[in-house]
N, C-alpha and C positions, 0 to 999 in steps of 0.2 A: 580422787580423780583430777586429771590436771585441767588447765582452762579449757588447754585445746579439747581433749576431750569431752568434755563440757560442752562444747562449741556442734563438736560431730553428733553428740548424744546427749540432748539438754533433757533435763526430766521436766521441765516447765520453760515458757518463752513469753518474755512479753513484748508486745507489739504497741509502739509509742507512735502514735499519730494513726491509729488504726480507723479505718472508714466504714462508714455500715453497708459503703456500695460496692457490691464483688466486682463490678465491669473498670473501678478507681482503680490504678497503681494501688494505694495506698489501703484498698480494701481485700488484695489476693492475697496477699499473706498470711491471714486468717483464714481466710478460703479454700489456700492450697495446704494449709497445713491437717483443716478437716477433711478436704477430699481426697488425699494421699493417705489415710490415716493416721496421723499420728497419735499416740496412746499418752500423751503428756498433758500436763496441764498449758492451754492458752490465756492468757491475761493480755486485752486489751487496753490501750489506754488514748482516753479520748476524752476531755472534761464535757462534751457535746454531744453525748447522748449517754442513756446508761445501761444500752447492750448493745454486742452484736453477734451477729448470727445465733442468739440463744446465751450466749455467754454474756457475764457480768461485764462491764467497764468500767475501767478504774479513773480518776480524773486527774491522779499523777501517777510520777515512780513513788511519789510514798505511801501513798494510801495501799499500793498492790501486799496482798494478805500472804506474803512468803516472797523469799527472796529469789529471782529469778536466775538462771544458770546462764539465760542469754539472752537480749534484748533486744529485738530490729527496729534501728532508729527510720522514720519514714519523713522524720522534718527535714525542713529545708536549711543549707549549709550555715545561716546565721543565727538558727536557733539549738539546730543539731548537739553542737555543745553541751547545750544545758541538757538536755534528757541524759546524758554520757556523763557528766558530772554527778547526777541523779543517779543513775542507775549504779557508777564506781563506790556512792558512797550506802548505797542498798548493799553494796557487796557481791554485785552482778559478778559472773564469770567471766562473761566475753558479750563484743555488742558487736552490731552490723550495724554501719551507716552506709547510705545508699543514697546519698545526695552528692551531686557533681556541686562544682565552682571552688576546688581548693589547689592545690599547687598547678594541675593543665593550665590556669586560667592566669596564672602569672604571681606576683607578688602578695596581694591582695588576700588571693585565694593560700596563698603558703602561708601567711601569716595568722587564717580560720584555720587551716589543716595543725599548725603548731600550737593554735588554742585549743584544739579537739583532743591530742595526743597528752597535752596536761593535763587538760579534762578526765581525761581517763586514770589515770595515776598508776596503779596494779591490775587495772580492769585492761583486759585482752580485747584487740581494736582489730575487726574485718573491715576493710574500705581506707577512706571513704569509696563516691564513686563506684562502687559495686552492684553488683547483681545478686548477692548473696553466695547461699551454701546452698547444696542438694544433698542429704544421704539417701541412696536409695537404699542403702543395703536395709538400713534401719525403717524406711518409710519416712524421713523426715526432711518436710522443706520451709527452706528459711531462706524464699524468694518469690519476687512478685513477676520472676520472667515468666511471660505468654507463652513461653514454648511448656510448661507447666499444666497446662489447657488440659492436655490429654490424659486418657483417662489409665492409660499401665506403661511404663517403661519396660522392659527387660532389663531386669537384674543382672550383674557379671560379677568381673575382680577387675574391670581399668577404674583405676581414679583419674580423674582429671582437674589439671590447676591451668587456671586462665588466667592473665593479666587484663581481658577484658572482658568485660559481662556479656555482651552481647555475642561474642563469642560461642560463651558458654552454653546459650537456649542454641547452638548452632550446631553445636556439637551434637548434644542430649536429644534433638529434633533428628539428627541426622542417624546417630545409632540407636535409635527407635525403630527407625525406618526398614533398618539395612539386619535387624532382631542382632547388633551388637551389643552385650550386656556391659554396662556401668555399673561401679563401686560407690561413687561419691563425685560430684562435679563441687568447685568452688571458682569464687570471679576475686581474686584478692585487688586488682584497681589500683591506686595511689598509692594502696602497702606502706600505712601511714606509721604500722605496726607488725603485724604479723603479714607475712609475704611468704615469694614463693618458694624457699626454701623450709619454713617451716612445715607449709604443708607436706613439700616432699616428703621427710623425716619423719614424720605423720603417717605418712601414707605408707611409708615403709616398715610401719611396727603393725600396720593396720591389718589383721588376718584375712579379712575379703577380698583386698588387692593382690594383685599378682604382678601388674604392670601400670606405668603412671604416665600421662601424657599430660606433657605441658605446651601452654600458648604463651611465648616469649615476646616480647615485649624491649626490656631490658632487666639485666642482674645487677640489682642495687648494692649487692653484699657479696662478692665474687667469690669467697673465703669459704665463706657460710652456704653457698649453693655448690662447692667443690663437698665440701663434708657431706651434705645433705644425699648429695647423688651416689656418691662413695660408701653409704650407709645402704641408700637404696641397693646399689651391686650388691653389694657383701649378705643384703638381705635375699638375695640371688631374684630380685624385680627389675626387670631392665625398665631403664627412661627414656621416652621418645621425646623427643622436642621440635616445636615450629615454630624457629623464631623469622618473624616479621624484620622490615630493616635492610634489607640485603641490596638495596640501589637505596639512592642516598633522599629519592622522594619519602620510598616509606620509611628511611630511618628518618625522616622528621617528623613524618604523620605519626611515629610511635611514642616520640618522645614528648612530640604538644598533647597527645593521649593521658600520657601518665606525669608527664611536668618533672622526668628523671635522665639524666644523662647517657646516652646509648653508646657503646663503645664498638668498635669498626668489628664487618662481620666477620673479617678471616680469622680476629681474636675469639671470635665465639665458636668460630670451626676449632681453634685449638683448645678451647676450655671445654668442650663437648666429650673432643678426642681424648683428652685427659682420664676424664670422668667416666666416661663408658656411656654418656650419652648418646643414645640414635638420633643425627638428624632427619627429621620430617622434610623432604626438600618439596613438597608441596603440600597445601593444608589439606587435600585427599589421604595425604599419609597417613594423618594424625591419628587419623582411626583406621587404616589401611592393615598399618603396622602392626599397631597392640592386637588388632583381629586375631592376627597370623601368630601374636607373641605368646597371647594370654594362655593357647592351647597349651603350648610347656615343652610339646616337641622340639627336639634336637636338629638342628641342620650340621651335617658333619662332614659335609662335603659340596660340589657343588652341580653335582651330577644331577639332574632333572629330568623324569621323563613324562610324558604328556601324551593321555589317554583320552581321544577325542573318536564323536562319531560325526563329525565334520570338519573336513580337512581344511577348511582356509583358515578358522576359528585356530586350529593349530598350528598354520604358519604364524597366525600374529602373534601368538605366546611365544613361539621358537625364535621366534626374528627378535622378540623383546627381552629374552633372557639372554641370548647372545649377545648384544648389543652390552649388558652387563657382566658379560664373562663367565655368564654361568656358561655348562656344556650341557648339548640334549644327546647324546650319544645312543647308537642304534641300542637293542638288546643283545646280550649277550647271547650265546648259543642255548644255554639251558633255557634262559628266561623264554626266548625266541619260541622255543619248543614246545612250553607250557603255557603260553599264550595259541599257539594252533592247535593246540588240545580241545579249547576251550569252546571252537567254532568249525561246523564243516563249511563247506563252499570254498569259495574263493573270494567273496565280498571284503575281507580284512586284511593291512596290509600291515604285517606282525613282526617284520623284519626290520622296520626303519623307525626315527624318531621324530616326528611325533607318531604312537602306534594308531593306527584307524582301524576303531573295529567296529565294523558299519551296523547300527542300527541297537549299539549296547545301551543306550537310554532306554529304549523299549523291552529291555529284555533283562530283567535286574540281577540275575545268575549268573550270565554272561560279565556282567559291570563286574558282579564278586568275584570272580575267579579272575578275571585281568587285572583289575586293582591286587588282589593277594598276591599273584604271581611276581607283577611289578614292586610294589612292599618288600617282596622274600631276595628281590635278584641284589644280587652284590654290587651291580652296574650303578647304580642309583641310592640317590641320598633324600631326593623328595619326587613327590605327584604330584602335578596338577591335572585333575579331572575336568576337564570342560561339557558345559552342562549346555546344551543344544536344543533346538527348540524341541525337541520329543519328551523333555522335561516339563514344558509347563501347562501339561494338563495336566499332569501328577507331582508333582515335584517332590513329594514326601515317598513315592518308590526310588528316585535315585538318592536323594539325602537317607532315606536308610539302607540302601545298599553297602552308602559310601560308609556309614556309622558304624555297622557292623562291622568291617573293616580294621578299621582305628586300633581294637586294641591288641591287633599281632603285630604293631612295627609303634616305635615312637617316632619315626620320620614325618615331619613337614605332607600333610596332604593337604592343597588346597584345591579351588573350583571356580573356574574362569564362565561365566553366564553368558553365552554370546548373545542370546536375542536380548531384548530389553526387557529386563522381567524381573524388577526390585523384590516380587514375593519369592523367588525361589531363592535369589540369595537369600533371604531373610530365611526361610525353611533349612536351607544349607546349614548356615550360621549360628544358626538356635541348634543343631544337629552333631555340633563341635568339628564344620570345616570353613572354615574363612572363606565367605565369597565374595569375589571382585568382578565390578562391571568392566572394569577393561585390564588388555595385557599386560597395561604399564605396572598398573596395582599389582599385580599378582608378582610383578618381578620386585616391585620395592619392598613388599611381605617379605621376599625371597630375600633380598638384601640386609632386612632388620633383621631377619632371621641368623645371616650368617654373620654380622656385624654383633650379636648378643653371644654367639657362640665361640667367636676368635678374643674376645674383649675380657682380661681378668682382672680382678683387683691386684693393684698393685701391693707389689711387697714391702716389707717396711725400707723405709729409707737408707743409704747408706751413709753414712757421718763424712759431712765437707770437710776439706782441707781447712787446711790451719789457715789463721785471719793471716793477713799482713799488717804490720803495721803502717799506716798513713799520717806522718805528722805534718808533709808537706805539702799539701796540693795544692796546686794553682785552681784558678777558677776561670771561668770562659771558654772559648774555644782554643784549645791546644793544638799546634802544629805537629805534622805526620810525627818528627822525633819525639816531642815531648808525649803521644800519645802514647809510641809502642817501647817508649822506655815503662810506662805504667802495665801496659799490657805486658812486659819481659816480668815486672815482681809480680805479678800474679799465675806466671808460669808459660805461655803464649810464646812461643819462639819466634821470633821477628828474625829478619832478613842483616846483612851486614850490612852496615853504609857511614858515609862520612859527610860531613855539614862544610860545606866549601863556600866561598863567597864571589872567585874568580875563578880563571882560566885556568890559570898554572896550580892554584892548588886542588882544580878537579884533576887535574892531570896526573901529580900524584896522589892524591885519590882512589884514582882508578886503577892506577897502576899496582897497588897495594890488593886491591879488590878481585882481579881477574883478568881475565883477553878483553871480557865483554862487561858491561856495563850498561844500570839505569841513570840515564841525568834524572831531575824533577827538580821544580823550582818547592818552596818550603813555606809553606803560607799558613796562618792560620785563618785568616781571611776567604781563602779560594778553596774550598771542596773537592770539586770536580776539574781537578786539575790537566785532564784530556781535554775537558771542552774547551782551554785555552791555549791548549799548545805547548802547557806546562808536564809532556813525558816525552821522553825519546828512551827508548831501547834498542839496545843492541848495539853498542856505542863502541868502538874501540877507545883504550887510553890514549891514541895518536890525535881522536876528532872530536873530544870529548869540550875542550876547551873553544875549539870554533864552536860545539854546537850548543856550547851554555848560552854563548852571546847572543846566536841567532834566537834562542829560547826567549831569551830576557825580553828581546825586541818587541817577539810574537805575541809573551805575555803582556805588553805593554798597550801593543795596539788593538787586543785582545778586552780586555781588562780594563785597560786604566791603571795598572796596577806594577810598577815600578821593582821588581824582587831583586833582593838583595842579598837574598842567601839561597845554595842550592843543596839536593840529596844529590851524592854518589853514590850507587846503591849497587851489591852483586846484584849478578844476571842469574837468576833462577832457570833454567834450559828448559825444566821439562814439569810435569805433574798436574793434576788438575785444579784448575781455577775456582774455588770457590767465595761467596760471601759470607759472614759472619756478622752481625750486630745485634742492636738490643731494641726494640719497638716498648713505647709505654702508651699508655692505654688505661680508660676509665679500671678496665678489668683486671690489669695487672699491668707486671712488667711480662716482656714476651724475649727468648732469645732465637734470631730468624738467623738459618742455614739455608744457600741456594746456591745457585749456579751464579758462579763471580765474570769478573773481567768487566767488559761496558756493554755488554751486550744483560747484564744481569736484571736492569728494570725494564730490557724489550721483552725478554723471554719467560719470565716471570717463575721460575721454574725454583719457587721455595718452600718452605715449612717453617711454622711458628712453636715455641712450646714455653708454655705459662712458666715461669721459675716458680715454686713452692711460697709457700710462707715464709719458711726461713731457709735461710740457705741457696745451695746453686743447684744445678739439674745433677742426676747420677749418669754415669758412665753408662747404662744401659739406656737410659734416656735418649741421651747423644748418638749412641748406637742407632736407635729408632727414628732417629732425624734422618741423619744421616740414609736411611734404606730405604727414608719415605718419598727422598728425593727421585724424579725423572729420568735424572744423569745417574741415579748407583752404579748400573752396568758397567758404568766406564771407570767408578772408582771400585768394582768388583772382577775387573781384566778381560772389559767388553770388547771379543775378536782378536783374540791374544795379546790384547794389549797389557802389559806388567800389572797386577794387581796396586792400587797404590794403599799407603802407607793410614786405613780406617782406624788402627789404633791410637796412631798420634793422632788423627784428628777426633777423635772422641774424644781424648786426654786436652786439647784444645779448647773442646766444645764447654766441658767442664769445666775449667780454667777459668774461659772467659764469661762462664755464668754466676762461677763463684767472685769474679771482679763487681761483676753488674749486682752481685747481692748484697755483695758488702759496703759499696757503695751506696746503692738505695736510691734516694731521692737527689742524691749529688749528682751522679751522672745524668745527662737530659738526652744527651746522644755517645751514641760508639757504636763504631761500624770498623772491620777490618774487610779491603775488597782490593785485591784476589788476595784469599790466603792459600800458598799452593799444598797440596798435597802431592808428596812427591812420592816414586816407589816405595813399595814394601821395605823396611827397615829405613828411612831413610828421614820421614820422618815429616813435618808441615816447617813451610815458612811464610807469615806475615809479613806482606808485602807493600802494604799502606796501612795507612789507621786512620781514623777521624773520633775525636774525642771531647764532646762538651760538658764541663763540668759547672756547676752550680756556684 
């Protein structure tokens, strides 16, 4: 059995600094481990008394009469070591330390957290800084959180990985409440050692789970959390995640948290996107989600219709799924039909969507025969049943209504609770239908749902182009030519132009080049060469040389900056403008496609995607870039406009990520902006470059 396992299922645990007082920190551990049941042996250790609660105590790690599979260190950070030293050379499995003051706390503390990691040598390290471990599945806990108090959880298949402890009693408190069943909760902290990747990967061979939710933090190991999730998919477990960070107050509250580097969050939207991770976009999600996921239902479409016996409770579900793109579309004729079968009068309104069918809470035949009909019709891909106050004097006749139900469709049913009444969700929930107190929830279930079912592992890789070789690079920042000369050997088609230094020889220049013409001055200095007045387009070869001079002036009184050499560059006519560059990041390297020209950082209108480990992005990758943009439309011949030329720029997109790979750590920036896409067949040109080399 490996550590980890060991860790999830210890057959005996000793407890170092164990307390004889249950109401101590220091004394729940014991406590909770006998009143959860656990069936293992407890070994405390405490040289200061010689029992607790009925059990022996031991007065070290050596005295204890067998070697322990796991150990909960409860000392404080500047003695923690030594029991971790002790226990590594017992031959312990895995230890949990639960004492803060090592790397959050700055140098000090990094340099107890690097004594504790040696301490341990082959012995498998949770913490520091943590909360522990919870299996519920097995009954076993190896934690001293108060949310522990209570006296049953419901059991499930979500695992849950936290970066912060307190989190965790937050979670496990929460889906108690709401009868959503847990697998295993863990607080891995400082991940001084094993973090949250491993658990992932864990959690994915782990038969009780089905779904895994994580509290993010930061990805210490970007690589190793891409495999991990990737493992998860393939193990067909979707991942939800909420990461913290997302404005720049709590990406620092997260990092003085964990004392780890936090990398920007649009990079974690792309390394999510990668991986098939759900983002959680609020921590209601976190359990929201996996609610809706664990069931295992199919969303295959995004057709919704909603079966309520009070109408406004239905407009707010309808108004929130729209709002996400779902459709609630009337019923169809048949369906229509067999829903007025099901009711005389005229009380029900069976023709439109949301359907109202007045008084079906009360009537639990009536609920079965509208939910099957709805299930059977072809209009529709999910239910949500809204559960109205006629529900909670009984809530256990509409949750088995709904139950019966269930197994003629494997569609999406869930259950929106409009009065305030946490026990009938809970009744729902325990009954196998996810229920949400408000509309939002029930449409983000909707959203994880169809976000697990569009999302595949990807396929194996396609084999990068052939290296170039580079015996020559300059280093620093490289001027527009010297940039998109590198950018042409790695395959990038760049624009025509000529390097002039006066009047008459932009003139012929230009003359050479076309009718029309780009001036630009040639800096590797100046950047953003619009904001000085260093572009004029649209230039005839007649005015090309008055309008260098007037350039030089403008950039002069501009700037400060004297240029002495200029581009003559073709006039590109027509195509769409896009950006192209490379972003780096704790996470990785990132290659970013948007909407180019100068208007590209108002409108913000781009896409990021992680390069691989080795290598550049594939041609279908690029493709996805490229589709995920705002602007496709118009590179897809939005309003008869000419389809433009999506092939070369994939074959671009590739290009210039196999550049950025095999460069690596040389490159610090590159950015092409506008690179045009011009019509169908015709092909992209590289229009500027900005290139900093190491």
């Amino acid at each position: 059995m490996s550590a980890l396992a060991k860790l999830f299922q210890p057959a005996s645990v000793a407890v170092i600094g164990a307390s004889a007082d249950p109401s101590k920190t220091a004394g729940r551990p014991v406590a909770y481990l006998r009143k959860h049941g656990y069936k293992g042996q407890i070994l405390p250790v405490n040289p200061k008394v010689s029992q607790i609660d009925g059990l022996p105590c031991y007065a070290d790690v050596k005295s204890l009469p067998c070697v322990p599979d796991v150990g909960i260190v409860l000392l404080g950070a500047e003695r923690a070591h030594l029991a971790v030293r002790e226990l590594a050379e017992k031959g312990c499995a895995a230890a949990i330390v639960l004492a803060s003051g090592y790397t959050e706390t700055g140098a000090e503390g990094d340099r107890r957290q690097q004594q504790l990691l040696q301490a341990a040598g082959a012995m498998r390290l949770l913490g520091p800084n943590t909360i522990g471990l919870v299996n519920l599945t097995a009954s076993i806990v190896l934690s001293p959180s108060g949310a522990l108090e209570m006296d049953h959880f419901p059991t499930g298949a979500i695992g849950v990985v936290s970066q912060s402890g307190g989190i965790l009693g937050a979670l496990l408190s929460r889906a108690a409440a709401r009868g959503i069943g847990l697998s295993a909760l863990v607080s891995t902290s400082n991940e001084v050692d094993l973090e949250l990747s491993d658990f992932i990967s864990h959690l994915a061979d782990d038969p009780a789970t089905k779904v895994i939710s994580l509290y993010i933090e930061t990805v210490r190991h970007p690589q190793k959390f891409r495999a991990a999730c990737l493992k998860a998919a393939a193990a067909g477990k979707p991942v939800v995640a909420f990461k913290v960070g997302r404005s720049e107050a709590g990406a620092r509250a997260a990092v003085s948290h964990t004392g780890a580097m936090a990398g920007s969050d649009r990079m974690y939207d792309a390394l999510f996107d990668q991986t098939g991770v759900i983002r959680a976009q609020s921590f209601s999600d976190l359990l929201d989600i996996p609610a809706a996921l664990v069931t295992g239902r199919k969303l295959r479409g995004q057709r919704v219709a909603i079966l309520t016996s009070t109408g406004g409770a239905g407009t707010l579900v309808s108004d929130s799924l729209g709002m996400a793109n779902f459709a609630t579309p009337a019923p169809n004729s048949s369906t229509a039909d067999a829903l007025r079968a099901l009711q005389t009068g005229d009380h029900a309104a069976l023709d439109r969507n949301p359907i109202d069918v007045t008084l079906a809470g009360l009537q639990p035949e009536l609920l079965r025969g509208a939910i099957k009909a709805l299930l059977a019709s072809p209009s529709y891909d999910a239910l949500v049943v809204i559960a109205g106050s006629s529900s909670l004097a009984m809530p256990e006749l509409m949750a088995g209504a709904i139950q019966d139900c269930l197994p003629l469709s494997d569609k999406p049913v869930l259950a929106f609770v409009s009065p305030h009444a946490p026990h009938v969700a809970a009744v729902l929930t325990q009954r196998g239908v996810p229920a949400f107190a408000s509309p939002e929830s029930c449409t983000a279930a909707l959203q994880g749902l169809w976000r697990a079912s569009q999302w595949h592992v990807p396929k194996n890789r396609e084999q990068a182009g052939m290296a170039v070789v580079l015996t020559d690079l300059p280093s620093g920042s490289l001027n527009e030519t010297q940039a998109k000369a590198l950018f042409t050997r790695f395959g990038v088609p760049c624009t025509r132009e000529r390097i002039v230094s006066n009047a008459s020889e932009a003139e012929t220049a230009a003359r050479e080049l076309g009718d029309r013409v780009v001036l630009k001055i040639l800096s590797a200095d100046i950047t953003h060469k619009s904001d000085v007045g260093g572009v004029a387009l649209n230039i005839t070869p007649e005015r090309v040389g008055e309008r260098l001079q007037k350039m030089q002036q403008e950039v002069l009184a501009k700037s400060g900056v004297l240029s002495a050499q200029f581009l003559v560059q073709e006039m590109v006519g027509e195509g769409v403008e896009l950006i192209l560059g490379l972003r780096r990041d704790v996470l990785g390297t990132a290659i970013l496609l948007g909407m180019g020209g100068v208007s590209a950082e108002l409108l913000q209108d781009t896409v990021l995607r992680l390069l691989p480990e080795h290598g550049g992005l594939s041609h279908d990758e690029a493709l996805t870039m490229a589709r995920s943009l705002k602007i496709w439309p118009l590179l897809n011949g939005y309003r008869g406009r000419p389809k433009a030329d999506v092939e070369a720029l994939a074959q671009t997109i590739v290009a210039f990520s196999q550049m950025a790979a095999q460069l690596g750590e040389r490159v610090l920036e590159a950015e092409i902006n506008p690179v045009f896409v011009l019509p169908q067949g015709q092909g992209v040109r590289a229009a500027d470059g900005v290139l900093v080399l190491a």
